[in-house]
C-alpha positions in Angstrom: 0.0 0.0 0.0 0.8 3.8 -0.9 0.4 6.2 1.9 0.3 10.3 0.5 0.2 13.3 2.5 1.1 16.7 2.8 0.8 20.2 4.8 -2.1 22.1 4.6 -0.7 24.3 1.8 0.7 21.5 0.1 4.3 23.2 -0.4 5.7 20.1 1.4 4.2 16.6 0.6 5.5 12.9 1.1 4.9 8.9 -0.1 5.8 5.9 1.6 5.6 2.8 0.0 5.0 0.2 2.9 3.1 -0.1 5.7 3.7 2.0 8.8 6.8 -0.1 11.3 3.6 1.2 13.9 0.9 3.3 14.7 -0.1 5.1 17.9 -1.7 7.7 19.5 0.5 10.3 21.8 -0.6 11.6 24.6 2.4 13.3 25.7 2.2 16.2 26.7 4.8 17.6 24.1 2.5 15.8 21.7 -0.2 17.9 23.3 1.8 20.9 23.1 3.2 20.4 19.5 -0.6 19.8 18.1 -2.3 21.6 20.3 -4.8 19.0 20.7 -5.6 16.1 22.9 -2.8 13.5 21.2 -0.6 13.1 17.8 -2.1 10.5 15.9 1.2 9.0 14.6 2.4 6.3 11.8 6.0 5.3 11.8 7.7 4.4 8.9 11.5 3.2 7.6 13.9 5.8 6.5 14.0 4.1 3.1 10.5 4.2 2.4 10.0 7.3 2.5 10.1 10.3 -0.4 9.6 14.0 0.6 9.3 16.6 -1.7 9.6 20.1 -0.6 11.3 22.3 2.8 10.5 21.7 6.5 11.8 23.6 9.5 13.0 21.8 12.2 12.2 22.4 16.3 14.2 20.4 18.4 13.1 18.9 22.0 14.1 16.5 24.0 11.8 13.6 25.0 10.8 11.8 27.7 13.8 9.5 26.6 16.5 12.1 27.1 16.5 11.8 23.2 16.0 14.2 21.2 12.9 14.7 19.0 13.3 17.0 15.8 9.6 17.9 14.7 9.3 19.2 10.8 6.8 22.3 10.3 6.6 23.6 7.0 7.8 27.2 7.1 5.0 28.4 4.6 1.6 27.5 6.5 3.2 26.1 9.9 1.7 22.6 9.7 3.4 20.0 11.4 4.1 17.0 9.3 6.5 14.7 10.8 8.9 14.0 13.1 12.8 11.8 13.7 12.8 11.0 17.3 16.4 9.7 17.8 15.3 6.8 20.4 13.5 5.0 16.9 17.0 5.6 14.9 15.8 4.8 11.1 12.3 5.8 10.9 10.1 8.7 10.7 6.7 9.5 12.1 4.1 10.9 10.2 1.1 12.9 12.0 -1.6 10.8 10.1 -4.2 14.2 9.7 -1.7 14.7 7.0 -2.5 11.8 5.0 -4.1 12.1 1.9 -6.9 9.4 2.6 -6.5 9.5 6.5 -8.9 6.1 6.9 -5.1 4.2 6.5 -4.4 5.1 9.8 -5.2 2.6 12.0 -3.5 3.2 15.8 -3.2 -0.4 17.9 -2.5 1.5 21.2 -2.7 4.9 23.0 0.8 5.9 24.7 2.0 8.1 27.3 -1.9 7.8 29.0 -0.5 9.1 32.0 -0.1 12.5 30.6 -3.5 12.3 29.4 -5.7 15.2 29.7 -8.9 14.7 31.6 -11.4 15.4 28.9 -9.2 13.1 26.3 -11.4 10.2 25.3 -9.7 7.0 24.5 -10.8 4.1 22.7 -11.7 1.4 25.1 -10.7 -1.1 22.4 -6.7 0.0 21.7 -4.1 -1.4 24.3 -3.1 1.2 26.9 0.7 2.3 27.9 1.2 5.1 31.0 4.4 5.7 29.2 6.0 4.8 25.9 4.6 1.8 24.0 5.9 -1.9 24.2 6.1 -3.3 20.6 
């Protein structure tokens, strides 16, 4: 399968071609901060499948790892597209609001449900983590 996406003003787009290594929802509350919603709906893929056409600029942070986490906003309409977190060396996240056809995403767990906020409601069905996700 083909996944497509882009930002907003579509000066920065992407294609993978494979299936995501794995999907999640982040609760974190960088993820909070970064989206400015409730979690970052997120698909990671390998380094190698990837293609990216266009500019993003970078903001670093460091994670709950003590890794750092490089987020990619496009510079022309300030979306926030994808992210390298250096503790999952070789493979890129994806926000999946980008997607082209965003009914590919399909998250297996919620992460970080600690952090949650109070009015985040989770799907009973996905497997729970209070911090970072066991594959």
């Amino acid at each position: 399968m083909t996944y497509t996406g882009r930002c907003f003003c579509g000066a920065f787009s992407y294609q993978c071609s494979a299936d995501p290594v794995f999907q999640f929802n982040c609760h974190c509350r960088d993820c909070q901060q970064a989206t400015g919603s409730a979690y970052a709906p997120l698909m990671f893929f390998e380094n190698d499948v990837m293609e990216t056409h266009g500019t993003l600029t970078f903001y670093d942070s460091i994670g709950g790892s003590g890794k750092t986490i490089h987020r990619g906003f496009c510079p022309k309409c300030g979306s926030l597209v994808l992210g390298k977190v250096e503790a999952v060396a070789g493979r890129t996240s994806i926000l999946a609001g980008t997607l082209d056809d965003t009914s590919q995403y399909h998250p297996k767990a919620d992460a970080f449900c600690s952090q949650a906020s109070h009015w985040d409601h989770m799907d009973p069905a996905l497997t729970r983590f209070p911090g970072k996700p066991k594959r």
